[in-house]
C-alpha positions as CSV (number, residue, x, y, z in Angstrom):
1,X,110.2,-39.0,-144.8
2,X,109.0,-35.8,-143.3
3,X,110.6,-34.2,-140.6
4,X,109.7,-35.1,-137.3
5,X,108.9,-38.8,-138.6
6,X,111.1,-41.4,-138.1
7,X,112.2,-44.8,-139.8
8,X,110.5,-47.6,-138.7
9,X,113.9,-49.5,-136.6
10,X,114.9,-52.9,-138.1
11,X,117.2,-55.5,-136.1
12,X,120.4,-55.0,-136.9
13,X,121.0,-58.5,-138.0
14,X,118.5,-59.6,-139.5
15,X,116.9,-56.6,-141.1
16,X,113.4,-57.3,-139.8
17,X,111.0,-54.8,-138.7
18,X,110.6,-53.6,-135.0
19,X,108.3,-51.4,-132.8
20,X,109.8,-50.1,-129.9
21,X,109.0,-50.9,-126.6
22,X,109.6,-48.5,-124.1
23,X,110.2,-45.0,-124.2
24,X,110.2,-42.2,-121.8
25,X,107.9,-40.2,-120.0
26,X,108.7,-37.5,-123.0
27,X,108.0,-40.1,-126.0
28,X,111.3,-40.3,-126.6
29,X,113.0,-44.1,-127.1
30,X,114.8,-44.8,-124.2
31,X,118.3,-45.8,-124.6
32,X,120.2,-47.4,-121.3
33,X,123.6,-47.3,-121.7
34,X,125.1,-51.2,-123.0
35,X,121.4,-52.7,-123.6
36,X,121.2,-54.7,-126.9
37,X,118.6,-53.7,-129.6
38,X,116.3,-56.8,-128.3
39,X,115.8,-55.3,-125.1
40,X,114.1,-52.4,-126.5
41,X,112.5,-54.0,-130.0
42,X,110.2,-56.6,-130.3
43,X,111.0,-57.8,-133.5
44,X,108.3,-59.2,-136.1
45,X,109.2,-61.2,-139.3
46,X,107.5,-60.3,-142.4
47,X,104.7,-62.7,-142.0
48,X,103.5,-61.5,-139.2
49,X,103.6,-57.9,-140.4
50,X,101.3,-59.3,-143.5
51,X,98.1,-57.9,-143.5
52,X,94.8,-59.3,-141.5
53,X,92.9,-61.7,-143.4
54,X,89.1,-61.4,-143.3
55,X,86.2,-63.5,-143.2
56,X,84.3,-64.2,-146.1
57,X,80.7,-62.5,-146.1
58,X,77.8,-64.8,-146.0
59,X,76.4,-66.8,-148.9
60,X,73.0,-64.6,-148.4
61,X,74.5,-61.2,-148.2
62,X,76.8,-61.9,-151.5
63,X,73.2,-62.9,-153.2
64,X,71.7,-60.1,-151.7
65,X,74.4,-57.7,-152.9
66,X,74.1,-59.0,-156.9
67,X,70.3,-58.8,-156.7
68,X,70.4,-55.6,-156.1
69,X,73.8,-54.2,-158.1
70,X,71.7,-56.3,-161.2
71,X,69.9,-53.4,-162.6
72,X,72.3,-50.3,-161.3
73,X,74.3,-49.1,-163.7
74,X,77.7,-49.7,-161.8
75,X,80.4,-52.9,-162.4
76,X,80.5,-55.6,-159.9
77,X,84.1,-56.5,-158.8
78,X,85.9,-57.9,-156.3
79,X,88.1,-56.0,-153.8
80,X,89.9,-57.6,-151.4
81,X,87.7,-60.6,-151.8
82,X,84.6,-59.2,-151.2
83,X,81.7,-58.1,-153.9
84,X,82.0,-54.6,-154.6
85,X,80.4,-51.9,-157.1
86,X,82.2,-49.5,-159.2
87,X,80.8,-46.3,-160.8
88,X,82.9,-44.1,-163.6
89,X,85.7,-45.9,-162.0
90,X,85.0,-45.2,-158.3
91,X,83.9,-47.5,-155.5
92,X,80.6,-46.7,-154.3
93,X,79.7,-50.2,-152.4
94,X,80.7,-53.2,-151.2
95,X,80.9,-56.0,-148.4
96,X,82.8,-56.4,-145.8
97,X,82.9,-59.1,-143.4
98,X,78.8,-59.3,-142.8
99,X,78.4,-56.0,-143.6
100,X,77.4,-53.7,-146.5
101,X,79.5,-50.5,-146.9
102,X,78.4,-47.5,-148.6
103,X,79.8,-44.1,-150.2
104,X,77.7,-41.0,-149.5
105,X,77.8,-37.6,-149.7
106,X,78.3,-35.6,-146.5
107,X,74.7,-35.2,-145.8
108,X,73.6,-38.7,-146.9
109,X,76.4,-40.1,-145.0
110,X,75.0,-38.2,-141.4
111,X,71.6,-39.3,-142.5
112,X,72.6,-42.6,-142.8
113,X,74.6,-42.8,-139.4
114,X,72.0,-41.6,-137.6
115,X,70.4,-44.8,-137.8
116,X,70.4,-47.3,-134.9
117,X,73.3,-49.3,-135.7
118,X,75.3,-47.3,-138.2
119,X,78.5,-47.0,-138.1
120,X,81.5,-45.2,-140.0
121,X,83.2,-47.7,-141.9
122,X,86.8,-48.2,-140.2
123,X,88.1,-52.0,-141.8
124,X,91.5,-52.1,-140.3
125,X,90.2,-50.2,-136.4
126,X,91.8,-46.6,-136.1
127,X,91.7,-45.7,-139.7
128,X,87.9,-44.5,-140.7
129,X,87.1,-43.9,-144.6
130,X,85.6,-41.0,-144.2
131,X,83.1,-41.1,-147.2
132,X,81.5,-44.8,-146.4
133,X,79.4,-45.7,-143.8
134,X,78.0,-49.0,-142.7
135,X,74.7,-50.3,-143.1
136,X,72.8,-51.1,-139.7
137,X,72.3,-55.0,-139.6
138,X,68.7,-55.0,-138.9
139,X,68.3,-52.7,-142.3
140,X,70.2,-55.7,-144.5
141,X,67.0,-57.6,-143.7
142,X,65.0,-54.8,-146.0
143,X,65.7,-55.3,-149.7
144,X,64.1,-52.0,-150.7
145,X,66.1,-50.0,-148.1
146,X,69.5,-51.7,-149.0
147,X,68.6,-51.1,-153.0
148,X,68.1,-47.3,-152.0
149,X,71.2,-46.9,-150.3
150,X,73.3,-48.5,-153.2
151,X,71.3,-46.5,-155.6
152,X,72.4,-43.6,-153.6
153,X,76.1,-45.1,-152.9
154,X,76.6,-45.7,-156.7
155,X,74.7,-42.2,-157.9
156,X,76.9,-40.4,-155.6
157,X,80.3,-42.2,-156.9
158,X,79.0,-41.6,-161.0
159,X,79.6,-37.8,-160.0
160,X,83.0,-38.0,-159.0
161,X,85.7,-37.4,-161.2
162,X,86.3,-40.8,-163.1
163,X,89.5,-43.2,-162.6
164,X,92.2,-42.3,-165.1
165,X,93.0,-46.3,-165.6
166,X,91.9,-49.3,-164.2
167,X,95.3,-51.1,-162.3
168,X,94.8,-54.3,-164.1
169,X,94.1,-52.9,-167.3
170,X,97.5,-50.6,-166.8
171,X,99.5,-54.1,-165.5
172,X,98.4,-56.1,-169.2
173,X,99.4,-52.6,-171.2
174,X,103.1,-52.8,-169.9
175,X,105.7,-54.1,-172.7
176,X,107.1,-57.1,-171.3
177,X,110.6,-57.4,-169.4
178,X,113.6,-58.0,-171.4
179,X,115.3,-61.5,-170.5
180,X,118.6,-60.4,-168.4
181,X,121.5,-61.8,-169.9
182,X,123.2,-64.7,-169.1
183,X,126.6,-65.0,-167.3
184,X,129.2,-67.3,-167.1
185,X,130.5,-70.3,-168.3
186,X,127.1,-71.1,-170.1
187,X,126.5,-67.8,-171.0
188,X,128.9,-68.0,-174.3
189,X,127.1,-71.0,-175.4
190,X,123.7,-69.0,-175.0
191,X,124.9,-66.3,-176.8
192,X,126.6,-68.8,-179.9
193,X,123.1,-69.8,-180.5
């Protein structure tokens, strides 16, 4: 924690997560004298701090997506559900939603969102990735425009400095968890065997 950042509060009971409510004019919590955590917290379980789950993109976006990935030399995968294209290791493109996302070099990127209908791509509202852009919808409808961006998408992310190890591939190297031991009454008997 850095200074000038607090902990996020948790209900004193339960443990739970909050957000405060109010605070003063200064941005400062405000703290009456005698008024109970709940009066100043809204409290959320841990379900409801889970993250946002999205829609899946449509059938003819997905098809559109491998037709053109097919002959780029990049590796299809899935991240967080949705098609997405991988280059030396790096994302490059992908779907989101009924959109197609792409990574771009600063002055492909302002090329690209100076189309009608562009936008930065921003998945969770307030937090823009500031190397992808969005694909104007109209432009999905043109094959050899979407082909062009991903060929520039995946050209751009084949130049950036590859990904030391894939996660999954790092999770199947670990050595597996010793068994803890057993304890109590049947643990002598576990161990006589």
């Amino acid at each position: 924690m850095t200074l000038g950042q607090e902990k996020t509060p948790a209900c004193p009971t339960s443990g739970v997560a909050a957000r405060e409510l109010r605070a003063s004019p200064d941005g400062a919590p405000s703290t009456a004298a005698g008024e109970a955590p709940s009066a100043r917290y809204e409290f959320k379980t841990p379900s409801e701090l889970a993250m946002p789950k999205f829609e899946k993109s449509p059938r003819w976006l997905v098809d559109l997506f491998d037709r053109q990935i097919a002959d780029l030399p990049a590796e299809r995968r899935l991240m967080f559900g949705y098609p997405a294209a991988f280059a030396s290791g790096q994302l490059a493109c992908g779907l989101f939603g009924d959109g197609m996302m792409v990574r771009l070099p600063d002055d492909e990127r302002a090329r690209l969102l100076a189309l009608p209908g562009a936008q930065v791509f921003d998945p969770m509202g307030g937090r823009p990735m500031k190397e992808y852009g969005l694909l104007p919808p109209d432009l999905l409808e043109d094959e050899v425009a979407v082909h062009g961006w991903m060929e520039k998408a995946v050209a751009y992310a084949a130049t950036l400095p590859p990904k030391a190890v894939d996660r999954g591939k790092a999770k199947a190297a670990r050595k597996p968890k010793p068994k803890p031991v057993a304890k109590g009454a049947g643990a002598k008997k576990a161990r006589a065997r």
